[in-house]
Structures are given as structure tokens and as C-alpha cells.
Backbone as a printed PyTorch tensor [residue, N CA C, xyz], in Angstrom:
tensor([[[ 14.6050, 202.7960,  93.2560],
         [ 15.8580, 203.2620,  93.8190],
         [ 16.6200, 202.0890,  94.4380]],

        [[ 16.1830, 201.1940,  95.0750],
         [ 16.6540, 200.3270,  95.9390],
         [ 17.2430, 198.9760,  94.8300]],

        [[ 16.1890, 199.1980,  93.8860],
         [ 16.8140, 198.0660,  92.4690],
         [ 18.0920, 198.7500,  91.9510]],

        [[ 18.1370, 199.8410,  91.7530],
         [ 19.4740, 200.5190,  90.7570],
         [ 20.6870, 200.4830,  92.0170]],

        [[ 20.1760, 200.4900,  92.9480],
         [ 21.2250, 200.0700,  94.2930],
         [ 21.3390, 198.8350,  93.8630]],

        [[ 21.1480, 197.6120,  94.6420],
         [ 21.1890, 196.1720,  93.8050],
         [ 21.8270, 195.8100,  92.7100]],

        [[ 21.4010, 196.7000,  91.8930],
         [ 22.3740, 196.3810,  90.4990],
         [ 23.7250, 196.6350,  90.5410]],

        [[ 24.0450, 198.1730,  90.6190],
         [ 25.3740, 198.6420,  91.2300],
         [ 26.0390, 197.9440,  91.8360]],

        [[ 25.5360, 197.3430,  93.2730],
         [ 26.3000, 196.1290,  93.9110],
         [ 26.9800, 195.1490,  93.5200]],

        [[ 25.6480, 194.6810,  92.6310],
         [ 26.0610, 193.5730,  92.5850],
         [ 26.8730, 193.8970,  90.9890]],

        [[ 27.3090, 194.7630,  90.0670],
         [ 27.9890, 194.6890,  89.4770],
         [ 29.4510, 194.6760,  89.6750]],

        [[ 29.6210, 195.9170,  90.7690],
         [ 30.6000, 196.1840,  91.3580],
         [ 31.5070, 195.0640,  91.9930]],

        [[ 30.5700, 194.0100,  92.3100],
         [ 31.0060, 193.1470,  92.9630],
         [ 31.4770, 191.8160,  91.9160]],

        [[ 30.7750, 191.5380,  90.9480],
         [ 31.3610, 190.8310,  89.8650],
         [ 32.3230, 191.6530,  89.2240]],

        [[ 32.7510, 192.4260,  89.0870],
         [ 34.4860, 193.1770,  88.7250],
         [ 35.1320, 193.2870,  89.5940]],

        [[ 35.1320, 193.3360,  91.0890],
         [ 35.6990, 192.9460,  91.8340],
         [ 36.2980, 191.4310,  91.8270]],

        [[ 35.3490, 190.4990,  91.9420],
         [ 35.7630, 189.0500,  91.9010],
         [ 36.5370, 188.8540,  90.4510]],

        [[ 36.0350, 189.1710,  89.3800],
         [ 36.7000, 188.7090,  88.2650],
         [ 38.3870, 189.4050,  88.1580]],

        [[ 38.6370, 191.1140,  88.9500],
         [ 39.8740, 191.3690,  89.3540],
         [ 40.1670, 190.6750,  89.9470]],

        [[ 39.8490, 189.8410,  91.1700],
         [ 40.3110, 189.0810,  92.1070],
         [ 40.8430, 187.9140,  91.4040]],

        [[ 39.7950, 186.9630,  90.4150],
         [ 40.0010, 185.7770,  90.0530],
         [ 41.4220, 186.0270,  89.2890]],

        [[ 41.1260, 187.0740,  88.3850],
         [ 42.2770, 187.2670,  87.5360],
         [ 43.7720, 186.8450,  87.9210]],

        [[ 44.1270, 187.5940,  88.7210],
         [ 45.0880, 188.1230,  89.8510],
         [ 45.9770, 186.7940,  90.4810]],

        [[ 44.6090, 186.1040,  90.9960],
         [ 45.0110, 184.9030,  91.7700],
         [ 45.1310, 183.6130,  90.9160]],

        [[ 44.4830, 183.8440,  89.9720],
         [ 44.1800, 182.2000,  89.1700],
         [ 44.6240, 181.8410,  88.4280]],

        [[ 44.6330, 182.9170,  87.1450],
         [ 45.9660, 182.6560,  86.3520],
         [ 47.1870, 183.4030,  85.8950]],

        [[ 48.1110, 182.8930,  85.0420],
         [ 49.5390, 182.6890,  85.1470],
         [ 49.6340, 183.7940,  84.6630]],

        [[ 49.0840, 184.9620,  84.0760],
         [ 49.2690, 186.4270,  83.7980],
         [ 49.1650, 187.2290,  84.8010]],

        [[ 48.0550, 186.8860,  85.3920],
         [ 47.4170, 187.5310,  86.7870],
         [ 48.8120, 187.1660,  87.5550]],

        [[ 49.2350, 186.0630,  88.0280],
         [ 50.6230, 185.4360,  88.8340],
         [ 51.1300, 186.8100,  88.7470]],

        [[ 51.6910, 186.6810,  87.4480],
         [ 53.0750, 187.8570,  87.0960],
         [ 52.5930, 189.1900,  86.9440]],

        [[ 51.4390, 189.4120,  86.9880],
         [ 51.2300, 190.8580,  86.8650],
         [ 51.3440, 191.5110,  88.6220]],

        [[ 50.7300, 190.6980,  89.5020],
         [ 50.9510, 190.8310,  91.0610],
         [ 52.1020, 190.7550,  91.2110]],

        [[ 53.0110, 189.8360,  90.6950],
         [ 54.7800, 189.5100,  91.2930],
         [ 55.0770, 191.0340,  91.1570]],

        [[ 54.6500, 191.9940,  89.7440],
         [ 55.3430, 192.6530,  89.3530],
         [ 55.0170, 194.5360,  90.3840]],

        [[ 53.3570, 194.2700,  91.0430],
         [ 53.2010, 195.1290,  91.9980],
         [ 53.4030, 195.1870,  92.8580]],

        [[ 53.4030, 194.0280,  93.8570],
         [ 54.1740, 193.5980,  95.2360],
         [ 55.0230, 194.4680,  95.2780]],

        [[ 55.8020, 194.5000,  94.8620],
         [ 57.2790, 195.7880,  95.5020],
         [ 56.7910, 196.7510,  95.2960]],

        [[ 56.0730, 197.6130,  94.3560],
         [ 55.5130, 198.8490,  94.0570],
         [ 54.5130, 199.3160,  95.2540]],

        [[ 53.7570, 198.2070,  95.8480],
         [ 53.0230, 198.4360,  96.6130],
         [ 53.6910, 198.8970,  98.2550]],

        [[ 54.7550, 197.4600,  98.1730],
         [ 55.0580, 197.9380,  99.3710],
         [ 56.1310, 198.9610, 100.1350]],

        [[ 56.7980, 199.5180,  98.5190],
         [ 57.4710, 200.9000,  98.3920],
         [ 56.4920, 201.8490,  98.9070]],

        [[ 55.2040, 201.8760,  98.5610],
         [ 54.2390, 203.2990,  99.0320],
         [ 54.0170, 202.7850, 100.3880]],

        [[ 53.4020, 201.7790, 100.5120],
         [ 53.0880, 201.2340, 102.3490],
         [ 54.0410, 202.0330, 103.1850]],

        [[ 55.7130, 201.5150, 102.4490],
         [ 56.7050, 202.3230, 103.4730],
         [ 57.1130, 203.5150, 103.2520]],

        [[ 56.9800, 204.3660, 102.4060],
         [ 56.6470, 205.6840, 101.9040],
         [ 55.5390, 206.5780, 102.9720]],

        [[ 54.4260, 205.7430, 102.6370],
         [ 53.2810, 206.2070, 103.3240],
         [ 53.4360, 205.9950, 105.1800]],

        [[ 53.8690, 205.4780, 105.5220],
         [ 53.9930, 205.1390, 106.9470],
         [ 54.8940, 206.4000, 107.2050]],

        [[ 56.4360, 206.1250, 106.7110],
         [ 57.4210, 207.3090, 107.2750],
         [ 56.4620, 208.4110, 106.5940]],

        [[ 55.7350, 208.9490, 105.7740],
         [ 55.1580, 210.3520, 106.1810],
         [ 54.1610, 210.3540, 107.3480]],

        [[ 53.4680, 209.3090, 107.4690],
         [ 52.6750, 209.6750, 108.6590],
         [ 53.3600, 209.7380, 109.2730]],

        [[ 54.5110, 209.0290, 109.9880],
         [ 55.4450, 208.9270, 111.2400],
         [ 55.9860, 211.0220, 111.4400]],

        [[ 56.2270, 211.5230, 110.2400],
         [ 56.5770, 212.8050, 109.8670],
         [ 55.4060, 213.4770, 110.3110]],

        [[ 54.4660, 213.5390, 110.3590],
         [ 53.2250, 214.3370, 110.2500],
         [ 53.0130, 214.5320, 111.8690]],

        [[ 53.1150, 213.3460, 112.3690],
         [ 52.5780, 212.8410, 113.4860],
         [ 53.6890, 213.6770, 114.5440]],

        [[ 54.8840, 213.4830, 114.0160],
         [ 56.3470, 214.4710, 114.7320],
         [ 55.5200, 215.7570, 114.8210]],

        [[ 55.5390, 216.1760, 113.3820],
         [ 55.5030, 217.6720, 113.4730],
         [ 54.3500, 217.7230, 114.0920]],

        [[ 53.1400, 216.9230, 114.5890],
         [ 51.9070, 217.7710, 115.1450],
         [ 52.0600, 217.9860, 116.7080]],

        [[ 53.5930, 217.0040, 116.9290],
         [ 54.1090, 217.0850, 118.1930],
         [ 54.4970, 218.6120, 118.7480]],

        [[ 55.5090, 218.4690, 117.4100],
         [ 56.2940, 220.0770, 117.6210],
         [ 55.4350, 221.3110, 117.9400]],

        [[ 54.2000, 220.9460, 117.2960],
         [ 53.8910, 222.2520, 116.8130],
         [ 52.7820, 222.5160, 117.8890]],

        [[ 52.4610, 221.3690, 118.8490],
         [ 51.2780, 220.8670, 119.6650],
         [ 52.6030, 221.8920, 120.7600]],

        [[ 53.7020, 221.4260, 121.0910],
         [ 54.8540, 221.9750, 122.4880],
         [ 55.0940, 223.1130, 121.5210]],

        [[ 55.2780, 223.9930, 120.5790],
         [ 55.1580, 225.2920, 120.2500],
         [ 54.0030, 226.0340, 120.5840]],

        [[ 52.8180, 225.4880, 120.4740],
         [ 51.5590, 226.3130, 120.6360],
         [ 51.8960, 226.3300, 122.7360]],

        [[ 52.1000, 225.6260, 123.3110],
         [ 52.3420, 225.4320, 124.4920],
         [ 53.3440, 226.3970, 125.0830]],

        [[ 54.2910, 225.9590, 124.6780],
         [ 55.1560, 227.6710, 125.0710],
         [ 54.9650, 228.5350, 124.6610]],

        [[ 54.1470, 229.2570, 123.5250],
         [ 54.0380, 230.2660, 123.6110],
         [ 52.6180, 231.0450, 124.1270]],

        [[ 51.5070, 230.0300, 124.5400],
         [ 50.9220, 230.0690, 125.2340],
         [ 51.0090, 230.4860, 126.6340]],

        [[ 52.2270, 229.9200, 127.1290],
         [ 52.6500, 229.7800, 128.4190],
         [ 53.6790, 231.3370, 128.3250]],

        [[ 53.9560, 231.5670, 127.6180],
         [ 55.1600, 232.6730, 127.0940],
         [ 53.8810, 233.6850, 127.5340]],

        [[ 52.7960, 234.2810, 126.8080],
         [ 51.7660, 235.3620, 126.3760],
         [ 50.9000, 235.4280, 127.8240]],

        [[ 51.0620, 234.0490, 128.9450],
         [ 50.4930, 234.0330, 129.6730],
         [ 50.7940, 234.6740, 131.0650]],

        [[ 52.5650, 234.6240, 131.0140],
         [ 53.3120, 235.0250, 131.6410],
         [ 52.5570, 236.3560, 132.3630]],

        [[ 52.2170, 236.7570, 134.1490],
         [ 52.1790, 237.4880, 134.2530],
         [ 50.5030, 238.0900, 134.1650]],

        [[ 49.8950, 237.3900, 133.5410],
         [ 48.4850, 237.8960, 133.1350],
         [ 47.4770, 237.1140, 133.8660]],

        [[ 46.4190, 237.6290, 134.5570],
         [ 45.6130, 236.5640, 135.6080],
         [ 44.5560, 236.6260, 134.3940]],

        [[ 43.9050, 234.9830, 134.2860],
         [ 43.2090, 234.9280, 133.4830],
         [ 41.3430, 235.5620, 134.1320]],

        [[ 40.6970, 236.1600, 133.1890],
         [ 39.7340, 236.7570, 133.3680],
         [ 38.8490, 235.6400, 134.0150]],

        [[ 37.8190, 236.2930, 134.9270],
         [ 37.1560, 235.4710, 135.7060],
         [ 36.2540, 235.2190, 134.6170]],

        [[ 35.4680, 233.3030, 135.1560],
         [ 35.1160, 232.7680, 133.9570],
         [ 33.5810, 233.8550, 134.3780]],

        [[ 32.6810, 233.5740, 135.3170],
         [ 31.2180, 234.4620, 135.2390],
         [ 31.8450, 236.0740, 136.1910]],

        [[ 32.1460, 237.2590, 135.2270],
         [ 32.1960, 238.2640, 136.5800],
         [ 31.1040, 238.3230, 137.2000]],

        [[ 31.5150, 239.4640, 138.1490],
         [ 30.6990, 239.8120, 138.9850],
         [ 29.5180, 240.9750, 138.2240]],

        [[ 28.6050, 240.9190, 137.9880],
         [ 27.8490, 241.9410, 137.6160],
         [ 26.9030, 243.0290, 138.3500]],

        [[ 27.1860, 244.1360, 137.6060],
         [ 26.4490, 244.9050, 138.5650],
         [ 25.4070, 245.1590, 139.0870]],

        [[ 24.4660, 245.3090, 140.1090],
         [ 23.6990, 245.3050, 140.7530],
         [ 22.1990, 246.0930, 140.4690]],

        [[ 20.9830, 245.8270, 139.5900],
         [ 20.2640, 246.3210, 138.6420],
         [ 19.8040, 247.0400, 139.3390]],

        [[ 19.4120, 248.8510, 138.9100],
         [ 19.1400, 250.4630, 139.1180],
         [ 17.6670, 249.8430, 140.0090]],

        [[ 17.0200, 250.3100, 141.2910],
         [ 16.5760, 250.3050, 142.0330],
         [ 14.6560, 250.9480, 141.0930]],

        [[ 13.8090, 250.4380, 141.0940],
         [ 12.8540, 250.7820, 140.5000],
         [ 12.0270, 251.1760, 141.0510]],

        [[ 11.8070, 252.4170, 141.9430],
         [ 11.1840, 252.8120, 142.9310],
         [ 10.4440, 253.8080, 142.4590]]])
């Protein structure tokens, strides 16, 4: 088990480097990156303004659950956390 781990690794990791070498080393690799750079960093800023969106609405919806919490609460004493219980029948 621990060999077929090993292997995996280390394959994974020579297609990694040889993507890497590719990419960086030569003059196809150059222009094939020139040509993702903007693609990439269209989603980066894509991806940010939706989180920035997500992150709003969990605001909204965090001060909605709050008022209407506070709305339903209006008026109502909240139940004691241990009552009082009643006093067990005398075993005489």
C-alpha cells in the first residue's frame, strides 16, 4: 500500500514538473501562459466579487434572522432554562 502511494506521488509529481517546465521554459509554453493570464485573472476577479456578494448577503440575511427574531420575541419571557420541578409523591 505504502509503495502504490510512492508511485502515485511521485508520478503525479513528474507531470506536475514537466507542466511546470513546459509553461516556463519554452517558447510555446511562453505563449500558451501569455494567452491564460487574462483568462485567469478574469475568474480571480469574477470569483472575488461573488464572494464579496455572498459574504453581503450572509450579512443581510444574518440582520433578517435578527429582527425577526427580535420581532417573534417581542413580549414573550423566555422559558426558564432548568424549571422548577415538582416535588416527588411522599413514600410512606
Amino acid at each position: 500500500m505504502n509503495n502504490s502511494r510512492e508511485l502515485v506521488a511521485t508520478f503525479v509529481g513528474a507531470v506536475i514538473g514537466g507542466v511546470a517546465g513546459f509553461l516556463f521554459f519554452t517558447e510555446r509554453g511562453r505563449g500558451l501562459r501569455r494567452q491564460i493570464e487574462p483568462a485567469l485573472e478574469d475568474f480571480s476577479r469574477e470569483f472575488t466579487s461573488l464572494r464579496n456578494a455572498v459574504q453581503e448577503a450572509a450579512g443581510v440575511a444574518g440582520e433578517g434572522w435578527t429582527l425577526l427574531n427580535d420581532a417573534l420575541d417581542e413580549g414573550v419571557k423566555a422559558p426558564a432554562r432548568y424549571p422548577a420541578r415538582p416535588a416527588p409523591p411522599a413514600r410512606w
